[in-house]
PyMOL Python script that loads the backbone (N, CA, C, O; Angstrom):
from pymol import cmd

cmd.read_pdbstr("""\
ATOM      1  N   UNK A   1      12.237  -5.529 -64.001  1.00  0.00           N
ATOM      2  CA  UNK A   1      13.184  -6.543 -63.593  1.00  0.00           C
ATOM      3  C   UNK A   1      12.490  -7.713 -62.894  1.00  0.00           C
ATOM      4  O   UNK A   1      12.687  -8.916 -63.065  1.00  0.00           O
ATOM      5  N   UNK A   2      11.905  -7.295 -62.331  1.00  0.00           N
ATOM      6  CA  UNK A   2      10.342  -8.185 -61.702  1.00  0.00           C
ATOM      7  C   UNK A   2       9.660  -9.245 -62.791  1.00  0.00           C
ATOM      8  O   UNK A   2       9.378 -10.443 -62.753  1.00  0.00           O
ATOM      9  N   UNK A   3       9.576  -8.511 -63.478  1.00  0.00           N
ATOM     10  CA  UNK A   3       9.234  -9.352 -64.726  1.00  0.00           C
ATOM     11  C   UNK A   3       9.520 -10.862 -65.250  1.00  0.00           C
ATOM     12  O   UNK A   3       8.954 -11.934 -65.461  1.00  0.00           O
ATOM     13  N   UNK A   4      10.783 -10.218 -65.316  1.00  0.00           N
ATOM     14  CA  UNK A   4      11.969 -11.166 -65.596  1.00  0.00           C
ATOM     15  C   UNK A   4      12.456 -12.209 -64.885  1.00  0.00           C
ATOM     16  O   UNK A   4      12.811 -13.317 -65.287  1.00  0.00           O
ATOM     17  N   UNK A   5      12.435 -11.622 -63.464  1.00  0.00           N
ATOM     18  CA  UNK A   5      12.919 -13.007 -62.433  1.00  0.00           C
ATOM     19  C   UNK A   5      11.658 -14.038 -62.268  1.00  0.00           C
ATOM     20  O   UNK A   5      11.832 -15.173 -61.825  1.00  0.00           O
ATOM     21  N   UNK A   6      10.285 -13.511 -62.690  1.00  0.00           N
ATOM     22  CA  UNK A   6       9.035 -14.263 -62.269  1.00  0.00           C
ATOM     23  C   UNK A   6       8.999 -14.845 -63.429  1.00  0.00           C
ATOM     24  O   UNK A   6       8.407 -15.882 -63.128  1.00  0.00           O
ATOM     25  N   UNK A   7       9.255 -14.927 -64.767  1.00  0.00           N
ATOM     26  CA  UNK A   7       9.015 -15.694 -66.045  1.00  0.00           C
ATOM     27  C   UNK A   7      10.247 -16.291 -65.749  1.00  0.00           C
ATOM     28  O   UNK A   7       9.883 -17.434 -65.472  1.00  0.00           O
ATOM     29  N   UNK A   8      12.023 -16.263 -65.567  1.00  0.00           N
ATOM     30  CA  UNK A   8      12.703 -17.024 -65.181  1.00  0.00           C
ATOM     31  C   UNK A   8      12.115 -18.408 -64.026  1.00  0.00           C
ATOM     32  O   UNK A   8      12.092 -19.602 -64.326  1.00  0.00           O
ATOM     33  N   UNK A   9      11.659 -17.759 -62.609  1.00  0.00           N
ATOM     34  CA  UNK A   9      11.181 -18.459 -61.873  1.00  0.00           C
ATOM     35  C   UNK A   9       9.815 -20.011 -62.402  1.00  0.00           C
ATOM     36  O   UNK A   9       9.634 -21.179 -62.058  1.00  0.00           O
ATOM     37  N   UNK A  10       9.206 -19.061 -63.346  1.00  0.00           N
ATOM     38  CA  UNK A  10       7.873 -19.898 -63.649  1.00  0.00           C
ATOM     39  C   UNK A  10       8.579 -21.055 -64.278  1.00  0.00           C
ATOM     40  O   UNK A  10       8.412 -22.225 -63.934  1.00  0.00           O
ATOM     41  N   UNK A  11       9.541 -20.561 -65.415  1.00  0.00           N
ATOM     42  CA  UNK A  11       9.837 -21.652 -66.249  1.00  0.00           C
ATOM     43  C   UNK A  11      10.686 -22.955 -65.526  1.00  0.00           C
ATOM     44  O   UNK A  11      10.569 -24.163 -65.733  1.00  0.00           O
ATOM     45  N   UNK A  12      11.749 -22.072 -64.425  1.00  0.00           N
ATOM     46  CA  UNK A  12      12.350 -23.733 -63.747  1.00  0.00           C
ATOM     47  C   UNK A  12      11.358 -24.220 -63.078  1.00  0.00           C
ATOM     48  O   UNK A  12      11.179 -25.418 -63.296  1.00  0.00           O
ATOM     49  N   UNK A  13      10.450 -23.608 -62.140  1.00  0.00           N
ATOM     50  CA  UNK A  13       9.514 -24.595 -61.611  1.00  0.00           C
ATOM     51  C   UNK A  13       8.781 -25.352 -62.268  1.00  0.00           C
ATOM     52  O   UNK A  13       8.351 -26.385 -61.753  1.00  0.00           O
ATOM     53  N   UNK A  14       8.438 -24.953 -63.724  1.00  0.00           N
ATOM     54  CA  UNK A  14       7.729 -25.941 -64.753  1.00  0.00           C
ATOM     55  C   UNK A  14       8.757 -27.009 -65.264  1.00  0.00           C
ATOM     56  O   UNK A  14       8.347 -28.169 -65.306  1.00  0.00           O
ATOM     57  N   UNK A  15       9.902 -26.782 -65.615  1.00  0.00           N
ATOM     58  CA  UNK A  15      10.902 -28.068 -65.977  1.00  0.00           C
ATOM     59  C   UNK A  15      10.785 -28.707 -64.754  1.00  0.00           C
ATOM     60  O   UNK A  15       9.952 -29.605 -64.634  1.00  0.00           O
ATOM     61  N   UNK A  16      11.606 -28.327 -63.678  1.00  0.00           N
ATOM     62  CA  UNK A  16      11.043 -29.266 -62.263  1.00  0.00           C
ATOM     63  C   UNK A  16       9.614 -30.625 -62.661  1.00  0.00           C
ATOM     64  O   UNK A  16       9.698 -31.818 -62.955  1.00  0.00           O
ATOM     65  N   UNK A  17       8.204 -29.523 -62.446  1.00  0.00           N
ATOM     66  CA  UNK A  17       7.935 -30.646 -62.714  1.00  0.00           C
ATOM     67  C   UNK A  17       7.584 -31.514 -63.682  1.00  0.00           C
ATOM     68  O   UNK A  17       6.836 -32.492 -63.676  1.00  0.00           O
ATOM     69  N   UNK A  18       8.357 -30.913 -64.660  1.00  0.00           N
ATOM     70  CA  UNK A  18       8.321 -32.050 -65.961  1.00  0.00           C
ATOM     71  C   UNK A  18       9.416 -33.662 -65.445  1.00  0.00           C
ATOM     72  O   UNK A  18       9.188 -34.868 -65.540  1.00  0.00           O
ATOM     73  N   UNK A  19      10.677 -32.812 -64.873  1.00  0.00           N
ATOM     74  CA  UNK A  19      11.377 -33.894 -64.450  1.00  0.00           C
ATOM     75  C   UNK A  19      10.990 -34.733 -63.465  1.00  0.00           C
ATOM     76  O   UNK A  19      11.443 -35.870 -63.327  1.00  0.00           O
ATOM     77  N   UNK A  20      10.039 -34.151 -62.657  1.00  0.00           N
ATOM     78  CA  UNK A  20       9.411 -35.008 -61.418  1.00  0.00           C
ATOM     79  C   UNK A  20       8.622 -35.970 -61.952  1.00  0.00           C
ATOM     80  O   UNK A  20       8.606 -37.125 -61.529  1.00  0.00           O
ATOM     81  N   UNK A  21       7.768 -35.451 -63.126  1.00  0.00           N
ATOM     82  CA  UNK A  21       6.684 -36.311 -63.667  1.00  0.00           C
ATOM     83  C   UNK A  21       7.576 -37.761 -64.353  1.00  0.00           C
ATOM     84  O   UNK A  21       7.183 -38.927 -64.331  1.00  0.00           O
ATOM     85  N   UNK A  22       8.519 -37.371 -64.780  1.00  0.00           N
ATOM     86  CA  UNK A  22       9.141 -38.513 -65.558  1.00  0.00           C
ATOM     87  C   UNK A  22       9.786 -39.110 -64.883  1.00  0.00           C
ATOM     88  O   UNK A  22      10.212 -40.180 -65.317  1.00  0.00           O
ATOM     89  N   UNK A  23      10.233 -38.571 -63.175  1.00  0.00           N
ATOM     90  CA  UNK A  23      10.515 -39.434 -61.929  1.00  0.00           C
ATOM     91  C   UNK A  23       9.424 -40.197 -61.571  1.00  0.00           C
ATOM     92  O   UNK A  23       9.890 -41.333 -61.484  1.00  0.00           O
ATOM     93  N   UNK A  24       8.200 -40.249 -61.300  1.00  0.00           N
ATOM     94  CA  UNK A  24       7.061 -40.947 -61.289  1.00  0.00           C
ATOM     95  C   UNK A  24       6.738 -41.917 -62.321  1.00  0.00           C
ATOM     96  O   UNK A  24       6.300 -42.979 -61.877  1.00  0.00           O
ATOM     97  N   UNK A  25       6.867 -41.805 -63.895  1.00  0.00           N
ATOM     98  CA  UNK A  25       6.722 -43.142 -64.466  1.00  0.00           C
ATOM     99  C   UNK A  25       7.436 -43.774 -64.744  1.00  0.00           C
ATOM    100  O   UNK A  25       7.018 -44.829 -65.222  1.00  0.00           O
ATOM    101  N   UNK A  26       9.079 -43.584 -64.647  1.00  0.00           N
ATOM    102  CA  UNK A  26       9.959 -44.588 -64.389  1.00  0.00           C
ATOM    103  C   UNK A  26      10.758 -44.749 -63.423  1.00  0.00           C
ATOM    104  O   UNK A  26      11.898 -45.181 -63.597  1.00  0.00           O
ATOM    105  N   UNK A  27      10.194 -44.370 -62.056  1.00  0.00           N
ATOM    106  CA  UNK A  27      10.972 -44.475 -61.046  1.00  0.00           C
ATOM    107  C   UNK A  27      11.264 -46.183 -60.547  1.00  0.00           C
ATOM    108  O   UNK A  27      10.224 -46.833 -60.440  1.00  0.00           O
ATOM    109  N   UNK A  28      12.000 -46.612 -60.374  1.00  0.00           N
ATOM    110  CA  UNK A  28      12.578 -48.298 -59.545  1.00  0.00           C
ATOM    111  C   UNK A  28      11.192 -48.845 -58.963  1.00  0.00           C
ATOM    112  O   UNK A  28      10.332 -49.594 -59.428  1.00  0.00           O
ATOM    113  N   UNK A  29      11.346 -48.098 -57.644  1.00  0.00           N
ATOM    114  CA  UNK A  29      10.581 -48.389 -56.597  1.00  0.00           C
ATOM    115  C   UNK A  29       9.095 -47.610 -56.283  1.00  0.00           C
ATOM    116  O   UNK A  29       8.599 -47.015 -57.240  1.00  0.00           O
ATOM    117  N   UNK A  30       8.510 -47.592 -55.245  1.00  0.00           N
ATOM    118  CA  UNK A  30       6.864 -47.460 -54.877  1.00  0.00           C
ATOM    119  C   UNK A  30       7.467 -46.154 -54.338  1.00  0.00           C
ATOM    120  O   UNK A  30       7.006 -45.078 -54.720  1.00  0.00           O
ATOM    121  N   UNK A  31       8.488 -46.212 -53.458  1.00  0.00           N
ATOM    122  CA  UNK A  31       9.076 -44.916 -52.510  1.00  0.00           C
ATOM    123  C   UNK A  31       9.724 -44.249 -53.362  1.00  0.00           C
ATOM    124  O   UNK A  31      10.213 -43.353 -52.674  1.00  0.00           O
ATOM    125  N   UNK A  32      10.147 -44.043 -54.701  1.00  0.00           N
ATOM    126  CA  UNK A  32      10.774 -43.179 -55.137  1.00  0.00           C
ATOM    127  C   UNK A  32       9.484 -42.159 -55.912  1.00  0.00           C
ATOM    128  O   UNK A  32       9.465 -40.932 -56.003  1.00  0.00           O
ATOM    129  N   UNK A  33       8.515 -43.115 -56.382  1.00  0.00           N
ATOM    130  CA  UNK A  33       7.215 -42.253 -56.888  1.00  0.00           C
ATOM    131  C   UNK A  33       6.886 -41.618 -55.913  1.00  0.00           C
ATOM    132  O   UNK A  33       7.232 -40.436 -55.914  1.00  0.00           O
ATOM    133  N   UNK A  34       6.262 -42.031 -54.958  1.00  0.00           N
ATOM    134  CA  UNK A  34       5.962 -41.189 -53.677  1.00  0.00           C
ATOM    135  C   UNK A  34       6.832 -39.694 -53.874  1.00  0.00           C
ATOM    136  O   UNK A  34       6.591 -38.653 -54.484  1.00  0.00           O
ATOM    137  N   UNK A  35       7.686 -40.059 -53.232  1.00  0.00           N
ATOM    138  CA  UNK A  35       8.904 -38.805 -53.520  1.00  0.00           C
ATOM    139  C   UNK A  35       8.806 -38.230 -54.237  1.00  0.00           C
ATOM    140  O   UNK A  35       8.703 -37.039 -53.945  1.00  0.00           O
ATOM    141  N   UNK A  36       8.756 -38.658 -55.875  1.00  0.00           N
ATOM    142  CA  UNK A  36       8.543 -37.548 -56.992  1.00  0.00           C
ATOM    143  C   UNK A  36       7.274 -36.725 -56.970  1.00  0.00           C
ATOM    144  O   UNK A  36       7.136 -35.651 -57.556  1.00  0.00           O
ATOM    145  N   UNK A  37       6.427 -37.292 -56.289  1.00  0.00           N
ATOM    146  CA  UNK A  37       4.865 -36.887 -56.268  1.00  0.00           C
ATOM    147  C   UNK A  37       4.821 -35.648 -55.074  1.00  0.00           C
ATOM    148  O   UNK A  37       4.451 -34.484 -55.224  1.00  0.00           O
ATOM    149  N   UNK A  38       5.258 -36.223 -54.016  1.00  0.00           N
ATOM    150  CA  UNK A  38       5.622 -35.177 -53.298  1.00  0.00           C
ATOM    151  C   UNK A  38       6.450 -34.052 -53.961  1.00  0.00           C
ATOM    152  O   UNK A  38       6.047 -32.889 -53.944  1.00  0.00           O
ATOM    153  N   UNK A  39       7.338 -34.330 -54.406  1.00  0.00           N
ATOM    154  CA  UNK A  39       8.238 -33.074 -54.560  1.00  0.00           C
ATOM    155  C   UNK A  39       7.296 -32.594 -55.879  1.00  0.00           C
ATOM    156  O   UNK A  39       7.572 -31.424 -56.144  1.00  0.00           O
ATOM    157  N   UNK A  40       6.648 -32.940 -56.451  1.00  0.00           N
ATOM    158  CA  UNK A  40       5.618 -32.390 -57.374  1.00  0.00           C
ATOM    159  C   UNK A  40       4.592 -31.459 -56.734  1.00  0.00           C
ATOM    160  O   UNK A  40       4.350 -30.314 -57.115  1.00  0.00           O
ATOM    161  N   UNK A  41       4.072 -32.041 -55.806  1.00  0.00           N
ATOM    162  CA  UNK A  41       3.081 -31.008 -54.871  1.00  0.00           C
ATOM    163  C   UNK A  41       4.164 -29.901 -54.215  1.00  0.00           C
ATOM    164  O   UNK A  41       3.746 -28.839 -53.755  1.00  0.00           O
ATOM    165  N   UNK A  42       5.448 -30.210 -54.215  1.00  0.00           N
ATOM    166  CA  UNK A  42       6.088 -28.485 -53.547  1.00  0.00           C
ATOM    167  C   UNK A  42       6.264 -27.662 -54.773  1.00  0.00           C
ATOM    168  O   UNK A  42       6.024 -26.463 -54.626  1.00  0.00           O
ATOM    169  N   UNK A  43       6.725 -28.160 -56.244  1.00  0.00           N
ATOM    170  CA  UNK A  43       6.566 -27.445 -57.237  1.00  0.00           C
ATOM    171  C   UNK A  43       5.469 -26.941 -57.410  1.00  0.00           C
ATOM    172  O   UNK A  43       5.524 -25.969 -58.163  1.00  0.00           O
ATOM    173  N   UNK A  44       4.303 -27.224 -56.968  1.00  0.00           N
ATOM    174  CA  UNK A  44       3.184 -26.587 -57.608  1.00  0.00           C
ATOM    175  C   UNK A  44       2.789 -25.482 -56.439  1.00  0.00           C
ATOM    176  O   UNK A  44       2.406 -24.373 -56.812  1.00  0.00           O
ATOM    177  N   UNK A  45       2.855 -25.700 -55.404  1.00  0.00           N
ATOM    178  CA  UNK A  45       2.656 -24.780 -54.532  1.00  0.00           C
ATOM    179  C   UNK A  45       3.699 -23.718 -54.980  1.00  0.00           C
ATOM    180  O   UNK A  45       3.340 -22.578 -55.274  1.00  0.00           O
ATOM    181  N   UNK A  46       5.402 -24.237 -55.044  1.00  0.00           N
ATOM    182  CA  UNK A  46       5.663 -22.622 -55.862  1.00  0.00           C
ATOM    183  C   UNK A  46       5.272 -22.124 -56.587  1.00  0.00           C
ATOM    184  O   UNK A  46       5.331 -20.908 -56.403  1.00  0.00           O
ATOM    185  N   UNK A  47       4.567 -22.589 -57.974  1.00  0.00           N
ATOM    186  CA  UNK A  47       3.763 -22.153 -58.821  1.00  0.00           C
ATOM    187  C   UNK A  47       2.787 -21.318 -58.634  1.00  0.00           C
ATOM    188  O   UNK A  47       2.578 -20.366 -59.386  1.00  0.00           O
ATOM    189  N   UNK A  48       2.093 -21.597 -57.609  1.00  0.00           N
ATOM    190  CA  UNK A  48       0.737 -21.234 -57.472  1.00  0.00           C
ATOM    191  C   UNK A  48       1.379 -19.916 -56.213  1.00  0.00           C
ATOM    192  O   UNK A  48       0.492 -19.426 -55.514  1.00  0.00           O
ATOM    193  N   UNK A  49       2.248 -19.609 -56.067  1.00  0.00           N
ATOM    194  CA  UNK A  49       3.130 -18.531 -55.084  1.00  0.00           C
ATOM    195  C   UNK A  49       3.443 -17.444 -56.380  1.00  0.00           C
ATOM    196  O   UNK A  49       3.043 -16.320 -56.684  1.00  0.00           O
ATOM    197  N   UNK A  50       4.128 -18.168 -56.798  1.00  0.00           N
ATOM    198  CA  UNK A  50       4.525 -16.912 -58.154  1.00  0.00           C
ATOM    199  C   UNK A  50       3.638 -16.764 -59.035  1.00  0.00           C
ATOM    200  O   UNK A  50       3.762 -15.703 -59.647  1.00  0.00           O
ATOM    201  N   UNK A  51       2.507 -17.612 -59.455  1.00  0.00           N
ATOM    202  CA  UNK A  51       1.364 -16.997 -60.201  1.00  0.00           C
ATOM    203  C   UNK A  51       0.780 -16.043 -59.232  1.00  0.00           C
ATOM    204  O   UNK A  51       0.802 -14.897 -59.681  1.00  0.00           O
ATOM    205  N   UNK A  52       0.214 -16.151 -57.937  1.00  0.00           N
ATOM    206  CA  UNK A  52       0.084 -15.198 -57.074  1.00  0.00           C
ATOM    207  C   UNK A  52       0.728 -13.855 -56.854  1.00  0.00           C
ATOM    208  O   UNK A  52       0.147 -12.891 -56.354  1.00  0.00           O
ATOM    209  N   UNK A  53       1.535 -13.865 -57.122  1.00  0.00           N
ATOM    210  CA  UNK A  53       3.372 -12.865 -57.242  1.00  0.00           C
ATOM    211  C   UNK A  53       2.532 -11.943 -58.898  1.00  0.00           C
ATOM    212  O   UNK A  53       2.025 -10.826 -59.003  1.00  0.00           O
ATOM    213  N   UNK A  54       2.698 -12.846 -59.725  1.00  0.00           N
ATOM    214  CA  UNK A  54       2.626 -12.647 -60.848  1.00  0.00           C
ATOM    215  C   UNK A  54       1.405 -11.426 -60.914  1.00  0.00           C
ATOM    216  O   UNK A  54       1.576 -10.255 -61.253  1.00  0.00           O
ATOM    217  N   UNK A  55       0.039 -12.122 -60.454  1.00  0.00           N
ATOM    218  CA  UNK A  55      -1.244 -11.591 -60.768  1.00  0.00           C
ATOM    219  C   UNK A  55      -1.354 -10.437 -59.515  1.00  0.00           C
ATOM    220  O   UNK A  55      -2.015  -9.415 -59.701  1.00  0.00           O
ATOM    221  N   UNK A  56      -0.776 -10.641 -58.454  1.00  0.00           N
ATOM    222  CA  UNK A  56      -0.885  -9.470 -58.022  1.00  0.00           C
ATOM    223  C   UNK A  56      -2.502  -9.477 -56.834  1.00  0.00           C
ATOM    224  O   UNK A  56      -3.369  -8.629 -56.618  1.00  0.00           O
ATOM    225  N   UNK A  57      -2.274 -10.810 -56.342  1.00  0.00           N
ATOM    226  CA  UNK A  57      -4.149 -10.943 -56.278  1.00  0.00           C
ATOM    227  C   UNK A  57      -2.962 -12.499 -54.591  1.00  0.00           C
ATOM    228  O   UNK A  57      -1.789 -12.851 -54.464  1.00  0.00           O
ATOM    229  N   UNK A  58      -4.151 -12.779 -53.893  1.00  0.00           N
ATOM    230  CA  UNK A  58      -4.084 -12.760 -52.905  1.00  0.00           C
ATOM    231  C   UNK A  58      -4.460 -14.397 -53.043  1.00  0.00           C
ATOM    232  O   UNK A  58      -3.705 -15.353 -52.870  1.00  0.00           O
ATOM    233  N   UNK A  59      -5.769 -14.393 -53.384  1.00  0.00           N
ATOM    234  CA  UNK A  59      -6.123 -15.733 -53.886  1.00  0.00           C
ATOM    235  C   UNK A  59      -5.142 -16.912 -53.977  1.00  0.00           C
ATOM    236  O   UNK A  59      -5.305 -17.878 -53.231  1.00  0.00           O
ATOM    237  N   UNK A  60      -4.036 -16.871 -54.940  1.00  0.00           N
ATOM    238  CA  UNK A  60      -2.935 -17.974 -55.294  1.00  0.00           C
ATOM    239  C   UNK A  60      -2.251 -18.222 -53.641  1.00  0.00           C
ATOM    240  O   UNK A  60      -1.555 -19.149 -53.226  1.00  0.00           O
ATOM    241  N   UNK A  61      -2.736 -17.073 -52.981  1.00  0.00           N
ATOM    242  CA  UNK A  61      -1.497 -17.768 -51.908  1.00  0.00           C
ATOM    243  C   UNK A  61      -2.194 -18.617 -51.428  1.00  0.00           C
ATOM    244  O   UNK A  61      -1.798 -19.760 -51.200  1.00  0.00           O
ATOM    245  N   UNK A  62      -3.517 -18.133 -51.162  1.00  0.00           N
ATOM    246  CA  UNK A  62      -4.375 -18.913 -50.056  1.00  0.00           C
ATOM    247  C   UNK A  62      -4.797 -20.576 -50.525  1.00  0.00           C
ATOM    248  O   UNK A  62      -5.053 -21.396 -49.643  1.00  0.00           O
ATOM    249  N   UNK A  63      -4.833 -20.938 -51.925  1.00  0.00           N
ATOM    250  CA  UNK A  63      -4.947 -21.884 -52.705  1.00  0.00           C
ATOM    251  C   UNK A  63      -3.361 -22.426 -52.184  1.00  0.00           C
ATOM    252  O   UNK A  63      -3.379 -23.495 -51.573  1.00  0.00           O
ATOM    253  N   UNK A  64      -2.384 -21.954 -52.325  1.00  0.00           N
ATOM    254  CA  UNK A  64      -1.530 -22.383 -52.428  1.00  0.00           C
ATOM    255  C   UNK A  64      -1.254 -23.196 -50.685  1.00  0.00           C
ATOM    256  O   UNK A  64      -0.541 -24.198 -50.626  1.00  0.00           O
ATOM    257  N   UNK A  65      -1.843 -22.668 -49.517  1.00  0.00           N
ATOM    258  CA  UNK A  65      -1.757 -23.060 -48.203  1.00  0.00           C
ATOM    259  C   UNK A  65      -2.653 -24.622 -48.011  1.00  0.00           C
ATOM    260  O   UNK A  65      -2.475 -25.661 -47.374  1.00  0.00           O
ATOM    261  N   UNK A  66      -3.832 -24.011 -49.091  1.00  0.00           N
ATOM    262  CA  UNK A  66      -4.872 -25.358 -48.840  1.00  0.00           C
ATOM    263  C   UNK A  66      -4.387 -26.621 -49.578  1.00  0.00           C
ATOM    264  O   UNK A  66      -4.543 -27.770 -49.165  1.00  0.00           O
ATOM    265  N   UNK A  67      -3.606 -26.158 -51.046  1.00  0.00           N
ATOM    266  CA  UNK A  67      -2.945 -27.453 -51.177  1.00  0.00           C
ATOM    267  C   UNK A  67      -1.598 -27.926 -50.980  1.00  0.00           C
ATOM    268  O   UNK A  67      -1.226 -28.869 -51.679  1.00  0.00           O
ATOM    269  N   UNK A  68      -0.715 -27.362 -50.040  1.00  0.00           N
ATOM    270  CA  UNK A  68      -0.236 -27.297 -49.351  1.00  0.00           C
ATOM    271  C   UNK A  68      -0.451 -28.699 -47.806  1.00  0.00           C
ATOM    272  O   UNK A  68       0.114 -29.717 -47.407  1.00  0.00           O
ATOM    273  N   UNK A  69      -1.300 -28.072 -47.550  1.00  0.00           N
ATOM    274  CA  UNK A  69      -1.978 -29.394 -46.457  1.00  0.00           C
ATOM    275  C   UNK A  69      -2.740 -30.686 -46.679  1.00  0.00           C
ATOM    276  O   UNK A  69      -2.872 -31.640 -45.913  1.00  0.00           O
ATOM    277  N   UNK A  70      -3.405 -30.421 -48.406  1.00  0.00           N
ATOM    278  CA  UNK A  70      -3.574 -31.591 -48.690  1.00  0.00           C
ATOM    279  C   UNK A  70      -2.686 -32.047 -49.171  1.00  0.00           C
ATOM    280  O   UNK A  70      -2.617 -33.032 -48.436  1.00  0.00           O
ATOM    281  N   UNK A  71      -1.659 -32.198 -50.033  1.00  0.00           N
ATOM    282  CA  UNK A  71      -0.329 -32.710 -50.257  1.00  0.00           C
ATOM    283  C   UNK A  71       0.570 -33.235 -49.174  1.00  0.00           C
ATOM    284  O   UNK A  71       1.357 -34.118 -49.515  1.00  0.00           O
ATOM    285  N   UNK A  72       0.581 -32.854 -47.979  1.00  0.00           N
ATOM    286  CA  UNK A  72       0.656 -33.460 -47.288  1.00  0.00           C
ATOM    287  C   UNK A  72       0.334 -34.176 -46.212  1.00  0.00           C
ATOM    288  O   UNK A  72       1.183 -34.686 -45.481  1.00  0.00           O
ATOM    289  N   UNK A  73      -1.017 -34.275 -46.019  1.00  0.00           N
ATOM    290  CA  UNK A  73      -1.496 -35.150 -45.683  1.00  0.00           C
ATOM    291  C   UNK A  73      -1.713 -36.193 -46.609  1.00  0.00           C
ATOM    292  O   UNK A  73      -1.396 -37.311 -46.202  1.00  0.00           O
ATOM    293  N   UNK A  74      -2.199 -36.108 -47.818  1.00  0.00           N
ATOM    294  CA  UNK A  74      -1.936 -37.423 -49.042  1.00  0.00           C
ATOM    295  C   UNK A  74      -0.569 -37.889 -49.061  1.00  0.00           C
ATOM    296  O   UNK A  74      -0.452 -39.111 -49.155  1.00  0.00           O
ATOM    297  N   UNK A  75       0.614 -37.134 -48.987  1.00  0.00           N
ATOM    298  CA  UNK A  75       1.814 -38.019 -49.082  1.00  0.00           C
ATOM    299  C   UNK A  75       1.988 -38.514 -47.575  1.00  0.00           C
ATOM    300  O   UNK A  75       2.923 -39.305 -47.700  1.00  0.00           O
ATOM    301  N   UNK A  76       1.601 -38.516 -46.079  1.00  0.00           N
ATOM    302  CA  UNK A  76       1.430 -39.251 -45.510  1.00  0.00           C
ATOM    303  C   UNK A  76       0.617 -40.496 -45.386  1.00  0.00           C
ATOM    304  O   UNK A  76       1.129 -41.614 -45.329  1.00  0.00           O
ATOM    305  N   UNK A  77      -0.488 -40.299 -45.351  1.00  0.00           N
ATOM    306  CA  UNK A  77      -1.247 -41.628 -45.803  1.00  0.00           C
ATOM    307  C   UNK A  77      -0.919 -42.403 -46.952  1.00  0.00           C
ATOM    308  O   UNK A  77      -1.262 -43.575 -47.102  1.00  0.00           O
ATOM    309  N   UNK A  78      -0.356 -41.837 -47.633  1.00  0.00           N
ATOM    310  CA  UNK A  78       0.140 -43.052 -49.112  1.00  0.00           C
ATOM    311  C   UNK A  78       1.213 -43.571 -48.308  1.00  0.00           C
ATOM    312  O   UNK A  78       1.215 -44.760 -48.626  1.00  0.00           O
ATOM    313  N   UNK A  79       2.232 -43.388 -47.364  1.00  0.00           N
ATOM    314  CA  UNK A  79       3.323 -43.798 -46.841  1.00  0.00           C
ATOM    315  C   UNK A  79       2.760 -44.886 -46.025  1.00  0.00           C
ATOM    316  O   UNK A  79       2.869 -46.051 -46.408  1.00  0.00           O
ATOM    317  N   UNK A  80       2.141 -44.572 -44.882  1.00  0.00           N
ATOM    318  CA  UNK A  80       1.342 -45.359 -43.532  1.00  0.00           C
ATOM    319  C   UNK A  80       0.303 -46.166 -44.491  1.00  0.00           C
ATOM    320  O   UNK A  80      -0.304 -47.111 -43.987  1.00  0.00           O
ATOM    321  N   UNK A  81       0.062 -45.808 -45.942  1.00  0.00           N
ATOM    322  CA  UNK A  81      -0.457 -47.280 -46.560  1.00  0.00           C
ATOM    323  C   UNK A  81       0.622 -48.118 -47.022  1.00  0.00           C
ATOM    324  O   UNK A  81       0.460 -49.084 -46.276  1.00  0.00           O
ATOM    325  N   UNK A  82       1.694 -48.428 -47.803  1.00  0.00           N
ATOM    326  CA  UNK A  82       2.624 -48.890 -47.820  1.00  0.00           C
ATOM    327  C   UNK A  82       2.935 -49.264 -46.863  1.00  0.00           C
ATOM    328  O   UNK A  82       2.594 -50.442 -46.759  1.00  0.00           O
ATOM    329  N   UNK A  83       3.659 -48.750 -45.640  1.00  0.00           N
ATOM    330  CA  UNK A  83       4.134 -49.110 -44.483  1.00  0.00           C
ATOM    331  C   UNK A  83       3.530 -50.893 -44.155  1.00  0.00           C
ATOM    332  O   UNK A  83       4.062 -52.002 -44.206  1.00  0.00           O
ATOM    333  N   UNK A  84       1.945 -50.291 -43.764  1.00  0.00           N
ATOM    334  CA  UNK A  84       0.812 -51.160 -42.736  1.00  0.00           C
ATOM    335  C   UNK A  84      -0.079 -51.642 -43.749  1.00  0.00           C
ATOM    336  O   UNK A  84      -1.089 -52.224 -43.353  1.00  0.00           O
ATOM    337  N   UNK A  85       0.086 -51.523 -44.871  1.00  0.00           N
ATOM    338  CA  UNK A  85      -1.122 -51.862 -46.169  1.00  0.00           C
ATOM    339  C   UNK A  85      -2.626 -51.368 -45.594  1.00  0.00           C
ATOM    340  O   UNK A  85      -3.603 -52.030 -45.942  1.00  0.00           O
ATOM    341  N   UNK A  86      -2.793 -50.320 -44.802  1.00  0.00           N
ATOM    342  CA  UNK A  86      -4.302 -49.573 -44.098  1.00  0.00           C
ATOM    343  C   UNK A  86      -3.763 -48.532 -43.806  1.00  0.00           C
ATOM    344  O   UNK A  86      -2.592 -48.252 -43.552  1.00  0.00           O
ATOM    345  N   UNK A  87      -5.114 -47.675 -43.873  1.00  0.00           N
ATOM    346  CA  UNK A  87      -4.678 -46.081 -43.410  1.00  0.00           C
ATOM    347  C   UNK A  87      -5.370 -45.941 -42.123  1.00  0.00           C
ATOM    348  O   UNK A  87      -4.722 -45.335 -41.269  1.00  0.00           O
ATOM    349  N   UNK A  88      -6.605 -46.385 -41.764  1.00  0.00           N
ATOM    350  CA  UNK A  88      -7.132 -46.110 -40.602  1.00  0.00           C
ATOM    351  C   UNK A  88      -6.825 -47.234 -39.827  1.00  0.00           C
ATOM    352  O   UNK A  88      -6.582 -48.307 -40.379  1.00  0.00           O
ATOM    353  N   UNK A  89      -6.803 -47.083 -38.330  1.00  0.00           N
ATOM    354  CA  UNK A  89      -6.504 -48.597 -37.885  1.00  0.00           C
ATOM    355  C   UNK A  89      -8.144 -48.593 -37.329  1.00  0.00           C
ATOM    356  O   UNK A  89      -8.621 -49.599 -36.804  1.00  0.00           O
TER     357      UNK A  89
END
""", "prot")
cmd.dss("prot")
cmd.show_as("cartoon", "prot")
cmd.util.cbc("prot")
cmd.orient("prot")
């Protein structure tokens, strides 16, 4: 049954980010890409949770923490560049 909810699970998180991706090349604005990009880096961290789930192995989570923190620290600095057009002052 396990099975089943983790190949259910894999596949919406993969439409997710198919739809995110196609939020990014025709999104309006600079802040709505952002957004899709972000919410792209939380899809993939679920991904990389349930491939972890999946394989049974420890690894995916810990990958999944490190990009985790770079995702967000990149979707902050892309913001505070927009904002101030600089990231460091």
């Amino acid at each position: 049954m396990i099975t089943y909810a983790l190949i259910f699970a894999i596949s919406c998180f993969s439409v997710a980010l198919l739809f995110n991706l196609y939020r990014v090349v025709h999104a309006p604005g600079v802040t709505d890409r952002v957004l899709a990009l972000d919410t792209m880096a939380i899809n993939a961290i679920g991904l990389l949770v349930l491939f972890g789930i999946w394989e049974g192995t420890a690894i995916f989570f810990e990958a999944s923490i490190l990009y985790a923190m770079t995702g967000f620290v990149a979707t902050v600095a892309y913001a505070k560049f927009l904002l101030r057009g600089d990231i460091i002052e």
